[in-house]
C-alpha positions in Angstrom: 11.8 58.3 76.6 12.9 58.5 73.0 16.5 56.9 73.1 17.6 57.8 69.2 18.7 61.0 68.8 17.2 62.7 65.2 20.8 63.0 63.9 21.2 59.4 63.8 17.4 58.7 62.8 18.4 57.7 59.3 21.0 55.3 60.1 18.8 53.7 62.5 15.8 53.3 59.8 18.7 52.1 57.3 19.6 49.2 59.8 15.9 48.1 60.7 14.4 48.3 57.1 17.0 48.0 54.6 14.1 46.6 52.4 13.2 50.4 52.0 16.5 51.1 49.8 14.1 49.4 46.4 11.2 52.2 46.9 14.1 54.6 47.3 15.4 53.7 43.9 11.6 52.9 42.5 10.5 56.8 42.7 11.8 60.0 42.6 7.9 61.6 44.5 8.1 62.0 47.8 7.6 59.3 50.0 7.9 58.8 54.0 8.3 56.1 56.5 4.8 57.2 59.0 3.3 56.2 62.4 4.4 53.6 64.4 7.5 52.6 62.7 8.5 56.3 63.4 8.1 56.1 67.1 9.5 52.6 67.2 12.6 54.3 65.9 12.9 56.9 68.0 11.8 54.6 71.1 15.1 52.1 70.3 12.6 49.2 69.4 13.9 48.2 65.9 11.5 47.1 63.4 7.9 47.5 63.5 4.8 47.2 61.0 6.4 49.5 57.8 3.6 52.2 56.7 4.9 54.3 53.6 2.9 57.8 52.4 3.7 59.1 49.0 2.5 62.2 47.8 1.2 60.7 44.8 0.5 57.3 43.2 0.5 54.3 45.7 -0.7 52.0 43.1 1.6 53.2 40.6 4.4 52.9 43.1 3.8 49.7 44.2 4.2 48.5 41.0 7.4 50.0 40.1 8.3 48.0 43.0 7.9 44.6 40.6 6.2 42.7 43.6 2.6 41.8 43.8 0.2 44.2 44.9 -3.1 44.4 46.6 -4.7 47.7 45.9 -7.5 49.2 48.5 -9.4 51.7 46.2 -11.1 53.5 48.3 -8.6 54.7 50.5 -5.9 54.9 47.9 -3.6 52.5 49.5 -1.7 49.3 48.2 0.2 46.5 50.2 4.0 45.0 48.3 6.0 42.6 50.0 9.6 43.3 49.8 12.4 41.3 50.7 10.0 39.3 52.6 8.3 42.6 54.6 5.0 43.2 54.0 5.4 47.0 53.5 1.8 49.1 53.5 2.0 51.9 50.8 -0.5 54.7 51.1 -1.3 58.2 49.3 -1.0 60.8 51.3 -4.6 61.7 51.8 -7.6 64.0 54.0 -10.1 62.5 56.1 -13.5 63.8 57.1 -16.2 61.8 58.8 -19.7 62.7 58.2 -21.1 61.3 61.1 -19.4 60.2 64.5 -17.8 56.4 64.0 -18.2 56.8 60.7 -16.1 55.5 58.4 -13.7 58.5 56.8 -14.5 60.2 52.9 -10.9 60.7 51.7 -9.5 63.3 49.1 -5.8 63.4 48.0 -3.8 65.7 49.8 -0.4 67.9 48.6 1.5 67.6 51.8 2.6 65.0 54.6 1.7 67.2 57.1 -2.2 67.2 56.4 -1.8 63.2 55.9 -0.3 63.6 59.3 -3.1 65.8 60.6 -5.2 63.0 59.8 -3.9 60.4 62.7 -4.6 59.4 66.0 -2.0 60.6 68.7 0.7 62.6 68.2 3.2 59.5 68.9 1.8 58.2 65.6 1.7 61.4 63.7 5.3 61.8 62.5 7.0 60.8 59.3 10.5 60.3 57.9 11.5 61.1 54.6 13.2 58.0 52.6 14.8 60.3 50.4 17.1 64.0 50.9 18.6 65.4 54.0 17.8 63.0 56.9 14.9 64.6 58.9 11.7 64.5 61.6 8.4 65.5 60.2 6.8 66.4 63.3 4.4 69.0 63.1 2.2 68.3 66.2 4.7 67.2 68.8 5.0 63.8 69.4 8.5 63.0 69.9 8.1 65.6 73.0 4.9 63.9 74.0 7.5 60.2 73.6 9.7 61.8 75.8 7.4 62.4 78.5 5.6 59.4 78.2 2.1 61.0 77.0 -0.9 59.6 74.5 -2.6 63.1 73.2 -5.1 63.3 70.5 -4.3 65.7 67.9 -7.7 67.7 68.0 -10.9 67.7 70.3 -12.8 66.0 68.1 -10.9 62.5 67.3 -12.5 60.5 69.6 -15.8 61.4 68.1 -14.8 61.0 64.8 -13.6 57.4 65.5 -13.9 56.2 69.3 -12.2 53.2 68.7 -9.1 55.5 69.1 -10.1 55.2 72.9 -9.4 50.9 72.7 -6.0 52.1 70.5 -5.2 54.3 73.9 -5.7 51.3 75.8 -3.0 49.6 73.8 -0.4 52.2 73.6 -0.7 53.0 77.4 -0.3 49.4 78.6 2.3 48.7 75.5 4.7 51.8 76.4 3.6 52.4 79.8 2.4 56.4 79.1 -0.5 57.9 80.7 -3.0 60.2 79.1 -2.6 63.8 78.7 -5.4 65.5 80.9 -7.6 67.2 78.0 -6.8 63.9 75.8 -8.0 61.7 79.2 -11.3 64.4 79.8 -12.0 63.8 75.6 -11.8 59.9 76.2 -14.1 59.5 79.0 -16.8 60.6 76.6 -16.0 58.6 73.7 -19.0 57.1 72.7 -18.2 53.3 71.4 -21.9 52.4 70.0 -21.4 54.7 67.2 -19.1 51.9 65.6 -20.0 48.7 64.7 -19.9 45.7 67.1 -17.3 44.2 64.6 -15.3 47.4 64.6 -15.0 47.5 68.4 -14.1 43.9 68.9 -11.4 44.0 66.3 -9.7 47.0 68.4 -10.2 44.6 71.4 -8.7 41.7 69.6 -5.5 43.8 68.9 -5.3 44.7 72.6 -6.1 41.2 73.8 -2.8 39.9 71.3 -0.9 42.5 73.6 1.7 41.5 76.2 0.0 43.5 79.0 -3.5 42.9 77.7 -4.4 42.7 81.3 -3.3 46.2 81.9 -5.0 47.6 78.8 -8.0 45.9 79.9 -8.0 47.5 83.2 -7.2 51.3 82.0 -10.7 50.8 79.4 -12.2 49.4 82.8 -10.9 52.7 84.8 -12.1 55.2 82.0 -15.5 53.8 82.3 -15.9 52.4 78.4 -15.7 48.9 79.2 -16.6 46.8 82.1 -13.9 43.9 82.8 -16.5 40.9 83.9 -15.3 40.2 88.2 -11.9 39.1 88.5 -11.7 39.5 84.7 -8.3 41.7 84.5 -6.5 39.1 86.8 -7.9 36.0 84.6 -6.9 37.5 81.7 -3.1 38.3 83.5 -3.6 34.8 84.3 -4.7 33.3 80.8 -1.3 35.4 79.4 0.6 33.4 81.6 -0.3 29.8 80.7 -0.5 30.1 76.7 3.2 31.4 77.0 4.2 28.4 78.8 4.6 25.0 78.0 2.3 22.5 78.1 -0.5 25.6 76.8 1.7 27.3 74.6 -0.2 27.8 71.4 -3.4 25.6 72.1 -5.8 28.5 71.6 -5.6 31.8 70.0 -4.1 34.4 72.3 -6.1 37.3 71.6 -9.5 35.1 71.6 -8.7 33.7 75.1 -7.6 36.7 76.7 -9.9 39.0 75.3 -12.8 36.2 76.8 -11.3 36.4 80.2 -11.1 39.9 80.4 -14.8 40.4 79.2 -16.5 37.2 79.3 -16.0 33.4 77.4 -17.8 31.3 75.8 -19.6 30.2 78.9 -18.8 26.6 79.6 -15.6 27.2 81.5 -17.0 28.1 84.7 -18.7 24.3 84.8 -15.3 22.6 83.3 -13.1 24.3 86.2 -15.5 23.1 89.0 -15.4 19.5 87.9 -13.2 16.5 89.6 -13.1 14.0 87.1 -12.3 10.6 88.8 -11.2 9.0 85.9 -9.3 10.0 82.6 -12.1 8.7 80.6 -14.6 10.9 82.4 -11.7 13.9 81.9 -12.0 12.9 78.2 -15.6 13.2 78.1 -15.7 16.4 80.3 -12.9 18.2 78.0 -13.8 16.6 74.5 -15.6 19.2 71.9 -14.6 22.3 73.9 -13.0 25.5 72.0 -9.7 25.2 73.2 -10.3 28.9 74.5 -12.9 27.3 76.9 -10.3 25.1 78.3 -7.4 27.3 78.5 -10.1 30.1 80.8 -10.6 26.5 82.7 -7.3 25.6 83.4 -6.9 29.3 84.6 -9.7 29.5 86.5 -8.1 26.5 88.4 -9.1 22.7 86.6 -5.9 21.4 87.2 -7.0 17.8 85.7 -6.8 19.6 82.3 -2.8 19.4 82.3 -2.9 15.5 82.1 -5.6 15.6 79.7 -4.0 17.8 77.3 -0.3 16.3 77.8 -1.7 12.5 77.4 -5.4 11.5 78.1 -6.7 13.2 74.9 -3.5 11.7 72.6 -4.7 8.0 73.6 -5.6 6.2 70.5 -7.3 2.6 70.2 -4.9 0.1 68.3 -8.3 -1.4 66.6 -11.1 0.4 64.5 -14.4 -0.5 63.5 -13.0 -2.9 60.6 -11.3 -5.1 63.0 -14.7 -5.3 64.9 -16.7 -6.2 62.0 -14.1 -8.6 60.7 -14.8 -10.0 64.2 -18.4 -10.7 64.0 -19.9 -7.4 64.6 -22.8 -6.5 62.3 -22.3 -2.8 60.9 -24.2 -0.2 63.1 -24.4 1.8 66.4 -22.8 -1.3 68.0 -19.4 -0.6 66.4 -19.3 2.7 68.3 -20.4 1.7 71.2 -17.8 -1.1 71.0 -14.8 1.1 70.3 -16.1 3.8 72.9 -15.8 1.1 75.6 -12.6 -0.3 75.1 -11.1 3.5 74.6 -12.9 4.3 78.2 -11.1 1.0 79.6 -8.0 1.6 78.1 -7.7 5.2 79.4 -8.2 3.9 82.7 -5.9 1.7 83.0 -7.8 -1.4 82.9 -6.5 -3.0 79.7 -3.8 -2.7 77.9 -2.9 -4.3 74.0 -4.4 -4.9 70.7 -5.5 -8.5 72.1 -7.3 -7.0 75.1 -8.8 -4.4 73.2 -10.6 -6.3 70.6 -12.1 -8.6 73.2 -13.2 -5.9 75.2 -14.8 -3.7 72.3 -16.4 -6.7 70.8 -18.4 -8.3 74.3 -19.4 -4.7 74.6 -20.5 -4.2 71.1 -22.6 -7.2 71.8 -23.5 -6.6 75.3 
């Protein structure tokens, strides 16, 4: 499946991140393009998320580099935008976890290949060097494993080190279309998630929700037995993909949110929102006013086709009058104000006045009414 052959590897990172030719000239230590920008390469897919490992100073290189810097101490890494890139910048370090889903105790390490050692699948686990002969660092096999579309861990313990690795499988697979390798897929099926945080886990979800075939992803973790879809979830959340990359939903809720709720479970209300008929625009208004727009968006999927008007015009209606034009009027300051301008918004939605003129009168018999 890998389209660029190694021999033109360097020209090919050249062309996607030129911003790479400044930590070229910053440093004469060792430093290496890693991970996914390295199998984006090979894969033909241009420019991806750029992770650096120096064998050395990430601090002190990211300064050389003359942009600002934000430095992660504990895991020796620093973050430099370049060119307008944000460019990750990490020593090349060893992990070890001293209890299952824990997070790792680092020590510096001499060598890519035992920063390498440290990673999640061998797709991820290959480096480039920005500097001498062009080259593949590829010690466990992973442009083999790209080529025939396979997700393999790089030892039998990685999924009890950190199980969210099994959610990361869920991405890749539905990103790239692989399958698991069948002692990587007999490792996963007994990857405990409990052993990580809550907040761990649904970050990792979050990232697979903001995927293109979240739905897929959704439905391997579903097949593997690590997390149960909610009924029809995997189609809803196919289904929730759909509208927020369309017009008139396009960017009304967050993407991963809303998907991630369909696939698993929202925020509760939508079931009640896509069973109503509202009437009347005002009573859409009412229905549809104060929800998360991720509850709307799982509504409208789920088949409340009355949400389209409201979110193209019911909900951009605005009075002509406020409450200073009704106590100008007469109307004494108060709850009578509101219930005044609520009144005349309802009529005026529904199509039963229309006008500054007709608006005041009608907010101000109501306010006194």
């Amino acid at each position: 499946m890998a389209t660029i052959p190694i021999d033109q590897l360097d020209e090919a990172l050249r062309r996607a991140h030129p911003e790479l030719d400044a930590v070229r000239a910053a440093t004469e230590a060792p430093v290496y393009l890693v991970g996914g920008a390295v199998r984006d390469l090979l894969l033909g897919r241009g420019r991806s998320d750029v992770d650096l490992v120096v064998v050395g100073d990430a601090a002190a290189l990211a300064g050389k580099l003359g942009a600002e810097t934000v430095e992660h101490e504990r895991f020796a890494t620093a973050k430099v935008r370049l060119d307008g890139h944000e460019v990750d910048i990490a020593a090349a370090r060893a992990e070890t976890y001293p209890q299952p889903g824990a997070l790792p105790e680092v020590e510096p390490a001499e060598e890519i290949e035992t920063d390498l050692g440290r990673r999640d699948f061998t797709i991820n686990a290959m480096a480039v060097p920005l500097r001498g002969e062009p080259s593949l660092i590829d010690p466990h096999g992973g442009g083999a494993d790209l080529d025939a579309g396979l997700l393999r861990v790089l030892h039998a313990g990685s999924f009890a080190d950190d199980p969210t690795r099994a959610l990361r499988a869920a991405r890749y697979a539905a990103r790239f279309g692989f399958r698991l390798e069948p002692g990587t897929e007999q490792l996963l099926r007994s990857a405990d998630l409990e052993t990580v945080s809550a907040d761990r886990r649904r970050t990792d979800l979050l990232r697979l929700a903001a995927e293109p075939e979240a739905a897929r992803g959704f439905e391997l973790l579903g097949e593997w037995g690590l997390v149960e879809p909610r009924p029809e979830g995997v189609a809803l959340a196919r289904r929730v993909g759909e509208l927020l990359a369309a017009a008139p939903w396009q960017g009304v809720a967050p993407r991963d949110r809303a998907v991630l709720a369909a696939a698993l479970g929202g925020p509760g209300s939508e079931g009640q929102l896509a069973v109503a008929r509202p009437e009347r625009p005002s009573r859409a208004v009412e229905l549809a006013g104060g929800h998360d727009p991720v509850e709307l968006v799982l509504a409208r999927a789920l088949g409340a086709e009355w949400l389209d008007p409201y979110l193209l015009e019911w909900r951009q209606v605005k009075l002509e009058i406020d409450g200073e034009d009704l106590i100008a009027a007469g109307v004494p300051q108060g709850p009578a104000v509101g219930r005044g301008l609520d009144e005349a918004l309802r009529r005026k939605l529904d199509g039963e006045i229309a006008g500054r003129e007709a608006e005041l009168k009608t907010a101000v018999a109501a306010a006194r009414g």
